[in-house]
DRENMARDREN-394025 format. One record per atom (N, C-alpha, C): z negated, x, y negated; residue in one letter. Coordinates in pm, whole numbers, plus 32768, in hexadecimal, padded with zeros to 4 digits. Example, Ala and Ser with C-alpha at 12.3 -4.5 7.8 and 13.67 -1.06 7.14 Angstrom:
<sites>
7CF485278239A/7CF484CE81C2A/7CF48528814AA/7D3C850580E1S/7D368557806AS/7CED850A7FFDS/
</sites>
This chain:
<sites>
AC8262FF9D22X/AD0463229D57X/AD4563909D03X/AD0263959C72X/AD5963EB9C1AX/AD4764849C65X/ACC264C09CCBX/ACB1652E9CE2X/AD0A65429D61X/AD5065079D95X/ADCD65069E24X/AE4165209DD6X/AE5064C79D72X/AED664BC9D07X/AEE8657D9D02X/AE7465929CC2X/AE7466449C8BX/AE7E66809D10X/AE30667D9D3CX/AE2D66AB9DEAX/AED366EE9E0EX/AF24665C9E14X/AF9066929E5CX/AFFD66B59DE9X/AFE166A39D4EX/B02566CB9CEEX/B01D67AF9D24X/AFC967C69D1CX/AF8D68359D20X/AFD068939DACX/AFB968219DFCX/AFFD68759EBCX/B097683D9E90X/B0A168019E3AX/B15668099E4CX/B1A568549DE1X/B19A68D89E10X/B1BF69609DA7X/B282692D9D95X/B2A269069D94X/B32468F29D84X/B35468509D4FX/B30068019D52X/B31067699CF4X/B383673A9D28X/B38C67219DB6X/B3C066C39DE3X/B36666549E3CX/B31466609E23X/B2B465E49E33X/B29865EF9EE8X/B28B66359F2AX/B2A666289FA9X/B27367029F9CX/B2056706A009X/B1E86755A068X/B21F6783A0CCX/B23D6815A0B7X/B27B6848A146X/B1DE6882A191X/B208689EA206X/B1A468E8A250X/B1776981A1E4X/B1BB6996A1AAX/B1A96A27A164X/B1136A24A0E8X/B1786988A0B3X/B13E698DA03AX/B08F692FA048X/B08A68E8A0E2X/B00C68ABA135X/AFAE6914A0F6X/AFE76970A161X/AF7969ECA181X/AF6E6A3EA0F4X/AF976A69A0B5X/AF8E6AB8A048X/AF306A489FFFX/AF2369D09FEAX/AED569769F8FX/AE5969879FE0X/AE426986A05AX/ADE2695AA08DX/AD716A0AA092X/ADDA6A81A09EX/AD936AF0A072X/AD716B2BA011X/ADB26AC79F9CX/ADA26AD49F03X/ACE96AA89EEEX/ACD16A279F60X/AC4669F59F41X/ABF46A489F94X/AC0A6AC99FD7X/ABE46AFBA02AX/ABCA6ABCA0DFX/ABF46A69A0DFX/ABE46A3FA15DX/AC726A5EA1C7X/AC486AB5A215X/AC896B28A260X/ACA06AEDA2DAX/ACFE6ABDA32BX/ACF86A78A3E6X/AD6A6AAEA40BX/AD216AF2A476X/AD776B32A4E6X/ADFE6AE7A4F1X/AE826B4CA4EAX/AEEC6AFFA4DDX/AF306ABBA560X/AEFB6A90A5B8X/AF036A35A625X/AEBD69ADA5FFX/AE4069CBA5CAX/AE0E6953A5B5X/AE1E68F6A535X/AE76698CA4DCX/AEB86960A466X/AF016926A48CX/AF826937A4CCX/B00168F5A4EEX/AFCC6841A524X/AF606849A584X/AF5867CDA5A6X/AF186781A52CX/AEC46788A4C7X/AEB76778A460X/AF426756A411X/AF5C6780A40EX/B000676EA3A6X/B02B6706A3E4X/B03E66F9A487X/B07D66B0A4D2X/B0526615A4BAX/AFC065FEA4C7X/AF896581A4B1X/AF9A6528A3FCX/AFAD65AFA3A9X/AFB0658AA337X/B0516577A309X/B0A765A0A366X/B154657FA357X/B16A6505A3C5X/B131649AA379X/B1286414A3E2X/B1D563D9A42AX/B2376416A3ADX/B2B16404A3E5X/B2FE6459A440X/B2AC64C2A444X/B2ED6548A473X/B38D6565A43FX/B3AE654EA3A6X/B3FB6575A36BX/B400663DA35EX/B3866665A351X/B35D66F9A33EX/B3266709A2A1X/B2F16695A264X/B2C56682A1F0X/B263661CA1E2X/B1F36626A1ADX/B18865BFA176X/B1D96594A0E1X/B1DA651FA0C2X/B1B764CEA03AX/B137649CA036X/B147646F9FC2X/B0C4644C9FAEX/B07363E19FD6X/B0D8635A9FF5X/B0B06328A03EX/B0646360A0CFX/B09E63BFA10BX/B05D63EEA1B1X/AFFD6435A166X/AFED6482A10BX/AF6864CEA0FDX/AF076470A0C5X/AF046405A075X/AEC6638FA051X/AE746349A0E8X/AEDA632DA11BX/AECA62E3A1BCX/AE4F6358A209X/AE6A63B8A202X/AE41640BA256X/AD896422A20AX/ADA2642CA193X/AD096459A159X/ACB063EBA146X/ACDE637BA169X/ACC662DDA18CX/AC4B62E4A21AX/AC846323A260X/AC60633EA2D0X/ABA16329A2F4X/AB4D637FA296X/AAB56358A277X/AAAA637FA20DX/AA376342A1DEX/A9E6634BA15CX/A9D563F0A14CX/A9AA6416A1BFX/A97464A0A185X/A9D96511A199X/AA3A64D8A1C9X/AAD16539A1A9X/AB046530A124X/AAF364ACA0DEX/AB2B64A0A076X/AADE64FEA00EX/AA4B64F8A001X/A9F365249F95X/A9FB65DB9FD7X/AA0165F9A048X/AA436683A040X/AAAF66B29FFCX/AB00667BA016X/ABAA669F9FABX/AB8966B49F44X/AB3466099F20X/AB4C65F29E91X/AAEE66629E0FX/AA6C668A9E7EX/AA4566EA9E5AX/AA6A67909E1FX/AAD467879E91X/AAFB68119E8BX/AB8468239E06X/ABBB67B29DFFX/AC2E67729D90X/ABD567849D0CX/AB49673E9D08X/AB33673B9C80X/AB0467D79C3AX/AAE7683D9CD2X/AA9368A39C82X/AAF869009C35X/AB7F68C09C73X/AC0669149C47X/AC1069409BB1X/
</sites>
């Protein structure tokens, strides 16, 4: 879990513990992984389970929960950081 902990320490450029759509995408093109911003947005969408307009960490936790081999992708791309 400690490599999610860093994960969203890292996409949350401003340390309020909570993801905007801005700071999603900028983390997620930091690991190089690039998605068309339509399919970004619905992405964001599934991972802002409250539709507040912000992930915590709980929803990004919840969300990378999702399969095994979603998780060891992230967590991959987190550790080569």
């Amino acid at each position: 879990m400690t490599f999610f902990v860093r994960c969203f320490r890292i996409y949350d450029d401003d340390g309020n513990k909570k993801l905007d759509y801005r700071e999603f995408v900028n983390g997620l093109n930091d690991y190089g992984i690039m998605i068309p911003k339509e399919e970004m947005q619905q992405v964001f969408s599934r991972f802002d389970q409250d539709k507040s307009g912000t992930i915590d960490f709980d929803e990004f936790l919840e969300n990378l929960r999702v399969s095994f081999m979603d998780i060891e992708f992230v967590a991959g791309h987190c550790i080569k950081r």
